[in-house]
N, C-alpha and C positions, 0 to 999 in steps of 0.2 A: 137778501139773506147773506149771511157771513159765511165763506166758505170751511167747514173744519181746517186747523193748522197742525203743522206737526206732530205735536205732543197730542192734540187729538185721535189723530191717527193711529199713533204708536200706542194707545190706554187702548182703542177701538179694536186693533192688532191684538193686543194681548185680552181679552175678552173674546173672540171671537176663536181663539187658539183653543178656549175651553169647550167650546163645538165641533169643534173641526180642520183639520192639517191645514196648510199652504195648499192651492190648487196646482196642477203643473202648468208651467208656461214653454211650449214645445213650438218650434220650427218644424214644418213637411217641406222633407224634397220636392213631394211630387206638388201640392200644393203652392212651392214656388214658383214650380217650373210653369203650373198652369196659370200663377199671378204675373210674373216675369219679374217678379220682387222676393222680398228675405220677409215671408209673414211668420209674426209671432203670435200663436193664440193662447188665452189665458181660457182654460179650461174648467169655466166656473160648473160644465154639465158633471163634474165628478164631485160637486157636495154633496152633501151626507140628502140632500132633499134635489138632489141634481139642478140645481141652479142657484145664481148669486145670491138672491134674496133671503138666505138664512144670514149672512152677515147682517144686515141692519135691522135685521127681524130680534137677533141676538142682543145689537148692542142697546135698540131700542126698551125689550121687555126688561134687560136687566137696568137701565135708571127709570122706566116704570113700577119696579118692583122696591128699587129703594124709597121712590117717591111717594106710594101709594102700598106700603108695608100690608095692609088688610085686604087689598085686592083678590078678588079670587078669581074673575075670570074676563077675558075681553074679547071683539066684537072685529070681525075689519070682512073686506069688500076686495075680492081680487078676480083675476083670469085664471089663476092655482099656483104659482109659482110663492109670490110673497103669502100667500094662504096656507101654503105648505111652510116657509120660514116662522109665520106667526104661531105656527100651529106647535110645530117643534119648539121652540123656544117658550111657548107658554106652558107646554106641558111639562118640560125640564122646572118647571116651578109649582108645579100640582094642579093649575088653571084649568078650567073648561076655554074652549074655543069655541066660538058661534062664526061660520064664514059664510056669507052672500056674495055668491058668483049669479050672474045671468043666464037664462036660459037657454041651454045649446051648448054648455059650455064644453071644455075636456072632457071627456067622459075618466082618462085616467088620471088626471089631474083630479076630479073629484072621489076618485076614489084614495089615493094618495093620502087627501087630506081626510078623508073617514077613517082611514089606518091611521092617522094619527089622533085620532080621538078628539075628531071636532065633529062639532054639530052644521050641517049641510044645509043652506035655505039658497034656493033658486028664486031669482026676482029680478025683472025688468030684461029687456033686449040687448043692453048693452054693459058696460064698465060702468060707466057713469050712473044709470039709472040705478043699478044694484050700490055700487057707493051711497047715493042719497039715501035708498033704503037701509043700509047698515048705519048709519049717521041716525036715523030715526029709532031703528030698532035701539041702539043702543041708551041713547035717551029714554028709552019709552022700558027697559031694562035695566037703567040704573047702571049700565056696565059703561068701560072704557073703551071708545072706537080707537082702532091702531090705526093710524093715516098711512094712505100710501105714499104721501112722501113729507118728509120731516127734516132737518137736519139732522138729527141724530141716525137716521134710513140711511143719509147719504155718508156719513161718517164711519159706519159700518162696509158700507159700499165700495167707500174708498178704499180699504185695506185688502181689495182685490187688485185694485190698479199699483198699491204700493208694492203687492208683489210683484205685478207684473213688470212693472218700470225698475225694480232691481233685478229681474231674472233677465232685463233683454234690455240692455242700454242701449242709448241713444239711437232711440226710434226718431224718426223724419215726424213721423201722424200714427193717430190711432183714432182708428175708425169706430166709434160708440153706439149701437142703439139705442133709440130714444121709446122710452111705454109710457110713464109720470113724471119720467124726469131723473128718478134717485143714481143712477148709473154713471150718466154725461157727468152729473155734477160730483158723484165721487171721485171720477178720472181727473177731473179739473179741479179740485181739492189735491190730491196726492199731485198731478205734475204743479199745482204751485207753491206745495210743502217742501220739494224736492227740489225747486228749483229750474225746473226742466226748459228747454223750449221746443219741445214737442207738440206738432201742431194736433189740435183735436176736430175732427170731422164726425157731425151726427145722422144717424140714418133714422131713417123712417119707411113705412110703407107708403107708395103712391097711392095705394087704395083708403088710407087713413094721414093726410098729411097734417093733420090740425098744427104741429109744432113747426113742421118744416112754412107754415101759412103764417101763423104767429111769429115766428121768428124773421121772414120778410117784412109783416106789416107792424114790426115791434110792438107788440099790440096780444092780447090772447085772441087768438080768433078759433071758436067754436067750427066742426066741421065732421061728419058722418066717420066712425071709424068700419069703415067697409071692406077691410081685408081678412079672407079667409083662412090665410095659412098661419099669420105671426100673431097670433090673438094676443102676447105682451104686447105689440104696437099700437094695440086696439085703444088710442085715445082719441076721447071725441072733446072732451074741455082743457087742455091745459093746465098746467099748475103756475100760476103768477111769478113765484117767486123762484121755482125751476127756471123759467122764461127767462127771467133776469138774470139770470148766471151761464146760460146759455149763449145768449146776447152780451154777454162780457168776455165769455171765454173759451167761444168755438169758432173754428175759422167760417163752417158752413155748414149746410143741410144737403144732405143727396136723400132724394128719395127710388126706390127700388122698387117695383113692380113684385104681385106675387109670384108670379112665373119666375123671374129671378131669385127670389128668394127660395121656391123650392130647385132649380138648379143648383144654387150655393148650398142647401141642404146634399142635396147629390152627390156636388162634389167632394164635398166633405166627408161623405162617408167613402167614396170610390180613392179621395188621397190619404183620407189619415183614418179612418173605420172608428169614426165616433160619430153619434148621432146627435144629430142638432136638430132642436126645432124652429120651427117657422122663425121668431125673434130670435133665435140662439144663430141663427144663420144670414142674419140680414145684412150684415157689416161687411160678414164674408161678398154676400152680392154686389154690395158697392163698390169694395177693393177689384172685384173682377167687370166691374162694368164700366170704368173707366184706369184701363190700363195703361196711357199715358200719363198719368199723374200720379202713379205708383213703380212706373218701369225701374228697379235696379234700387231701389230705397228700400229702406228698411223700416217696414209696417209694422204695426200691432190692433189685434180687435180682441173681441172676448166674445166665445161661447157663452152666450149669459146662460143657456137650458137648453137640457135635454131631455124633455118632458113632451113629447108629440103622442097621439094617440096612433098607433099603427095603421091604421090605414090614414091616417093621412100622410105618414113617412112611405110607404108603399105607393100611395100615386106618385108625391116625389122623387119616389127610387128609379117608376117605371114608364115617366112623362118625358119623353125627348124635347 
């Protein structure tokens, strides 16, 4: 896959302006003090749908809408964050939305996306399973399935990292999480539009490492996504061609336990009083789980959401 260039970016920027501001990109004292580094977070939990996913949600339905003028409604498969982008952006066009999440999923996450005027179908145990179901359903409906991960997903994506690499120059690394994929590779789109040499470091949960597994054995390798708090991390297949760009243009894979990740949730609310969820906090866990290779540099991660369902942000709050 080609990674978007410049002028991609800057069309994706100026489309994406027509949903929603610049996120802020803020340094925390106390957050440093507890990194022993200068972190910079790009605070995707304050979109209009509290996380990243309205950008390629956006930039994706509007060249579906030029492409496909008569289209009336479309179909996609998510954990509820890109469920909530798709849902928003289809409906800023008059569309119905159909989303298949799996069973168990966010309870406020699915309501999120019922406030925004989609049609709700629970299917299979995992991401995957409900993906293949939404890929059928839509077939078997005549309608158009939105992927979760596209170029054009990751194009949209990127125009959160373009903000953030001009709000906070010359970062050392910036730490990504990894769910499909569209994120890591927006960030590595914008730093090499920009020119940057910024290294890029991916996270993942230990309880679901399929990409950090694949990206060892260059290879997709298939693997349980078994993690309870970061349900964006929740992948069990890979995307090939995410892989590939990954494998070209990150330095490496850390992977993060759920314990850690609801600490890094913690901390985040005890240094800077914003709420992250499980994936919206995962990067944060890696920049603090190996403190020697962050001591006194100058980091940057992203809040990709703040979308947790309350009690599970309350055992995080209240788990030492």
């Amino acid at each position: 896959m080609n990674l978007p260039e410049l002028p991609e970016l800057r069309r994706a920027t100026a489309l994406v302006r027509t949903v929603m501001p610049p996120t802020p990109t803020y340094t925390w004292p106390l957050l440093n003090a507890r990194a022993g580094a200068e972190v910079w977070l790009k605070h995707e939990n304050h979109s209009p749908v509290g996380a990243f996913k309205l950008r390629g949600a956006a930039v994706y339905i509007d060249w579906l809408a030029r492409e496909q003028p008569s289209l009336t409604g479309v179909v996609a498969a998510t954990r509820g964050n890109h469920g909530q982008g798709v849902a928003l952006a289809a409906r800023r066009k008059g569309w119905t939305t159909t989303i298949v999440v799996p069973f168990g999923n966010s309870r406020e996450k699915n309501r999120a996306m019922l406030a925004l005027g989609a049609e709700l179908i629970e299917h299979g145990e995992d991401f995957q399973a409900a993906n293949e179901y939404a890929t059928d359903l839509a077939r078997e409906r005549g309608a158009h399935k939105v992927p979760s991960f596209h170029p054009l997903l990751v194009a949209g994506t990127g125009t959160y990292a373009m903000e953030m690499f001009e709000a906070a120059s010359e970062l050392d690394t910036v730490y990504v999480p990894i769910g499909m994929g569209s994120s890591i590779c927006g960030v590595a789109a914008a730093r090499a539009a920009l020119g940057l040499k910024t290294k890029i470091v991916g996270v993942v949960a230990e309880a679901s490492p399929s990409y950090a597994l694949s990206f060892a054995a260059g290879k997709v390798v298939e693997h349980q996504a078994g993690t309870k708090i970061a349900d964006g991390l929740a992948c069990r297949v890979p995307v090939e061609d995410a892989l590939g760009v990954i494998r070209k243009h990150v330095e490496r894979i850390v992977q993060v336990s759920d314990e850690a990740i609801a600490s890094a949730m913690r901390a985040l609310y005890e240094d800077t009083h914003n709420v992250a969820e499980g994936a919206g906090a995962a990067a944060v866990a890696a920049i603090l789980s190996e403190p020697e290779a962050v001591r006194g540099k100058r980091v940057g991660t992203v809040i990709t959401g703040g979308n947790v369902d309350r009690e599970v942000f309350l055992q995080a709050l209240t788990t030492a």
